[in-house]
N, C-alpha and C positions, 0 to 999 in steps of 0.2 A: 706702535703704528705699523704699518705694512711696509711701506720704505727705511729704507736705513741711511741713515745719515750720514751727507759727507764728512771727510777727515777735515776739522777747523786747524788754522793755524796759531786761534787764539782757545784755550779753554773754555769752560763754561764753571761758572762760579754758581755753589751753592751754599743756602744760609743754613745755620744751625737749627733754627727752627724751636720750638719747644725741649726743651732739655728734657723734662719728664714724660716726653712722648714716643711714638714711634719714628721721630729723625730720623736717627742717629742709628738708628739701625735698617731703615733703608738706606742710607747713605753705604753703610758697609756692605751688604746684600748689593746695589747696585755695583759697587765698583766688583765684590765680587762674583757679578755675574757679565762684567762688561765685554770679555773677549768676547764668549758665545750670544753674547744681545750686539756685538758690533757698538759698541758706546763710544763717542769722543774722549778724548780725558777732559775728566770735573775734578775741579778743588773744592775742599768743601773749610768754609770758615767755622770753625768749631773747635772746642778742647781736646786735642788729643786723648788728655790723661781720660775721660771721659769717652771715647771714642777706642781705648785700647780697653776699659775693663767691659765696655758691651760686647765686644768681639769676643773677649777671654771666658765671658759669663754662658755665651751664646756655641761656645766650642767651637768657632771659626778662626782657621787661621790668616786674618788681615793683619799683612805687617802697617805699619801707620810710618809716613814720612811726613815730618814738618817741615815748611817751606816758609820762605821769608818775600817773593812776591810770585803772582797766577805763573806769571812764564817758567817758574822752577817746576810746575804740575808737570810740562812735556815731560821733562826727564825722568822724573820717576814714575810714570802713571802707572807703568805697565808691572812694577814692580812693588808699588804699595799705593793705599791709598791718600793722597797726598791733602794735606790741610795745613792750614794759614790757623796759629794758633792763636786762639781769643779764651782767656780763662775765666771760669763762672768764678761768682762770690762764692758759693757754698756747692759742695759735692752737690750731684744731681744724683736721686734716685729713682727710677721710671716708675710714676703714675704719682710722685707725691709734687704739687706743683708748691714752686717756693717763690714769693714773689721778690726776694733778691737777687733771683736771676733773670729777672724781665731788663734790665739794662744789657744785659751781653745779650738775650736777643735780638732786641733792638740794633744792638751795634753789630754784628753778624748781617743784618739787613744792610745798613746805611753803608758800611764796608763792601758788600757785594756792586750795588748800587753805584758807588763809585768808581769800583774799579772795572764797570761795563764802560761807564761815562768816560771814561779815561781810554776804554781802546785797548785795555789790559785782560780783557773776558768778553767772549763772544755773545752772553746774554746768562740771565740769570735765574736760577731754578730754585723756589723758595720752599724749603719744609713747611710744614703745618704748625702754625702759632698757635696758643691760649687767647685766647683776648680778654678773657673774664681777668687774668693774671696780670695782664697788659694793665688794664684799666686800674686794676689796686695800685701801680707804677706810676701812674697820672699818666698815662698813654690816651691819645684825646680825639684818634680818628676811629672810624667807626670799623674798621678791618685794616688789612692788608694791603687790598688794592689802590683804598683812598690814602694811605699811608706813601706806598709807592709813587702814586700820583701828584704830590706834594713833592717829595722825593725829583720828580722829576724837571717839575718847573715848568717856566712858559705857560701855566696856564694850562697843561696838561689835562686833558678829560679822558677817561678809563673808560676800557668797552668789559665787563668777561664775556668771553667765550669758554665754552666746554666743549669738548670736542672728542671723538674716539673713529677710527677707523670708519664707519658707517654712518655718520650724522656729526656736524656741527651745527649748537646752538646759540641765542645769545640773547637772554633775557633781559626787557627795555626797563621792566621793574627788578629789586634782587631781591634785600635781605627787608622785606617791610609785609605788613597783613597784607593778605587777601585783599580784604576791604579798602586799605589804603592802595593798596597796587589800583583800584577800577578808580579809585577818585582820583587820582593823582596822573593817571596815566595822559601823555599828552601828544597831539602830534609833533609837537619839535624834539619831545624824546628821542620818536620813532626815527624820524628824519636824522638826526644825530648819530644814532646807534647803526641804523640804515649805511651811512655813508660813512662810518669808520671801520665797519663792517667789511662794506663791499674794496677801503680801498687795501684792509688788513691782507684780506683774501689774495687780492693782486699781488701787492708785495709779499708778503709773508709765506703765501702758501703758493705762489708762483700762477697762479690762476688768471687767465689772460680775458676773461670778459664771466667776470663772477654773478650766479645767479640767486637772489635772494627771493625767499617765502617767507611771509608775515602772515602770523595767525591771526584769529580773531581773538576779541575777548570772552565773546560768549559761546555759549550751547548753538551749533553748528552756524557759527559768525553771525551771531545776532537772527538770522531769519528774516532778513529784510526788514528788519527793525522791530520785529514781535518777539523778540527775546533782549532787549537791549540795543542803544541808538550809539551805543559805541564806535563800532564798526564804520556808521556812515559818516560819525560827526567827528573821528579823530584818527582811527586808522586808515580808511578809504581816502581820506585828503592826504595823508601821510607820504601812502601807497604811489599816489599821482605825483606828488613833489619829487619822491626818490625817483620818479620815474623820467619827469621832465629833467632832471639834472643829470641823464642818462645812465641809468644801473639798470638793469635786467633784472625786475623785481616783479611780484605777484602775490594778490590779497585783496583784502581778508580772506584767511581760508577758514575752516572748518578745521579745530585741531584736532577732532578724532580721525580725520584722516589724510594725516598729513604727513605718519611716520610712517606708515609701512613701507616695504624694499622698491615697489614700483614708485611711489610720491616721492622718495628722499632721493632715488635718481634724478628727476626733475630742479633738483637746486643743488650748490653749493653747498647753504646757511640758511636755517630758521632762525624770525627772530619773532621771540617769542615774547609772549605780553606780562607774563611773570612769572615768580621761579621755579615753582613744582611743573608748570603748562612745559616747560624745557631741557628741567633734569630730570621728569619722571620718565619720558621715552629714549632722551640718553644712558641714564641706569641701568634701565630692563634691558638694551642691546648691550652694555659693556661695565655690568657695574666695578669691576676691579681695573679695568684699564682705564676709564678715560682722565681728560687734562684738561686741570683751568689753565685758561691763558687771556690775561692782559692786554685786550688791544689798545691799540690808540697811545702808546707812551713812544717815547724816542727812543728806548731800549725794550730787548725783547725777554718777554718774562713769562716762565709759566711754573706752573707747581702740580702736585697728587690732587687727584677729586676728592680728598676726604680731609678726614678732620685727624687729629694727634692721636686718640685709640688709647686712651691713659690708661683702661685696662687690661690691657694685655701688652703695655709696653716692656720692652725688657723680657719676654718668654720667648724672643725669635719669631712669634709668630705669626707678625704680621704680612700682609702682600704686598711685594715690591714693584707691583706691574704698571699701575699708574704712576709712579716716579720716575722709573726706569724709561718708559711712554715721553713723560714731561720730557727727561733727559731729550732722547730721542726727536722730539717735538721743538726743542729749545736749537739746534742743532739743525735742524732741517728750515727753519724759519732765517734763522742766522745765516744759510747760504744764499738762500733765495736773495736778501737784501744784501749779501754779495755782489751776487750776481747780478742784479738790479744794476747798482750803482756802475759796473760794470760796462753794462749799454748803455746807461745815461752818458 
């Protein structure tokens, strides 16, 4: 991202992620690019022994310090890269997934998780999970997010956002068809997502009267209803409620023209009606940098836009721009609700 992150006085914790994926090797890439990217110090919950042969494979020299709680990360950050040791069942090999290593995933999460909740890590930065893997494990939420959300309690409801230097979006439908996304889609989504959104922005991204764009669902929003009655019968009410509960919102629009450089001056946040309507124009402006991030939880969470890379895990040659981002992202979010609490 374009700003750089204040110094925290707490860490920022990161999860192991997929063991047979690209983690573990942005984990070492980040820390070894941290001076020159300006990074906070991160822990990362993961196997050393696992974490010193991808560096040794990769011909990088990251010494690895283990650490017994986040606050020992200060002192060594600057000198190795520091992790809180959690041991797999079985060696991990990169791209070969083994599903008795989905419990030390898992517990790399709930350990993170905790020790935000505890006041011990300034928020939390998750690698890219398997879930197909998860699920041979009896793993029984449908990702990550709703994993976290659960995790967090209260009754907790989950925004993502994705986000890169040029455009934040945040899709009201996610991981479901097409077809499901138009029938399913409703105005108390919208209203929902609308107002987690706009209050994320404030707190989180420091944004003092944040501006939100709602697309439409159809071919240039319906057409006054000769393409579809969407618009008027679930978005446009949508629109008017976020509006009456005072946010600075605007819609249905037209989403063919909603991203270019003059439109996305005009907002904040697009929230977009489903997933490809949201990550295909965030992609094409930033597909190696941008960052999912969690709204809506009582801890701040974000991760890499992508997914584990099983084939090419382990050749070094994956991008570390969107983690390194998250980092960066996780860390800028974290001050702001500082600093919030601060005036309050």
């Amino acid at each position: 991202m374009a700003q750089e992150p204040a110094k925290n006085s707490m860490p920022i914790a990161v999860t192991m992620g997929e063991p047979a994926g690209i983690g573990g090797e942005l984990s070492l890439m980040a820390w070894q690019r941290s001076q020159s990217e300006g990074l906070p110090p991160f822990y990362v919950i993961d196997c050393p022994i696992r974490l010193a042969k991808l560096a040794a494979q990769a011909g990088w020299s990251i010494p690895i310090a283990e650490i017994s709680e986040p606050e020992d990360c200060l002192g060594q950050f600057h000198n190795a890269l520091p992790v809180l040791s959690l041991r797999l069942a079985l060696d991990a090999e990169p791209g070969v997934l083994k599903v008795e290593n989905a419990a030390a995933v898992i517990k790399s999460i709930d350990q993170a998780v905790g020790q935000v909740k505890a006041g011990k890590a300034a928020a939390l930065v998750t690698n890219p999970i398997h879930k197909s893997v998860l699920y041979q494990a009896g793993f029984k939420h449908p990702g990550h997010t709703e994993y976290l959300a659960e995790l967090a309690g209260d009754s907790a409801r989950s925004v993502m956002m994705l986000a890169c230097e040029q455009l934040r979006v945040v899709p009201v439908t996610v991981h479901i068809s097409l077809k499901d996304a138009a029938t399913t889609l409703s105005a108390d989504e919208i209203i929902a997502c609308g107002r987690i959104t706009a209050e994320a922005l404030e707190r989180d991204f420091g944004i003092d009267r944040p501006r939100l764009a709602v697309a439409g669902l159809n071919p240039h929003a319906g057409e006054d209803g000769k393409m579809g009655r969407e618009e008027i019968d679930i978005i446009a009410p949508a629109v008017q409620a976020l509006r009456q509960g005072g946010i600075d919102v605007v819609g249905p629009l037209s989403a063919d023209t909603m991203f270019h450089a003059e439109a996305r001056a005009t907002y904040d946040a697009a929230l977009c009606m489903y997933h490809d309507q949201a990550l295909i124009p965030l992609k094409t402006l930033d597909f190696h940098g941008g960052v999912n991030i969690t709204l809506g939880l009582p801890f701040i969470r974000t991760s890499p836009d992508h997914g584990t890379a099983l084939p090419i895990a382990g050749t070094g040659q994956a991008n570390p721009n969107s983690f390194i981002n998250a980092i960066k992202q996780a860390a800028l979010m974290a001050e702001n609700r500082r600093n919030q609490k601060r005036v309050l």
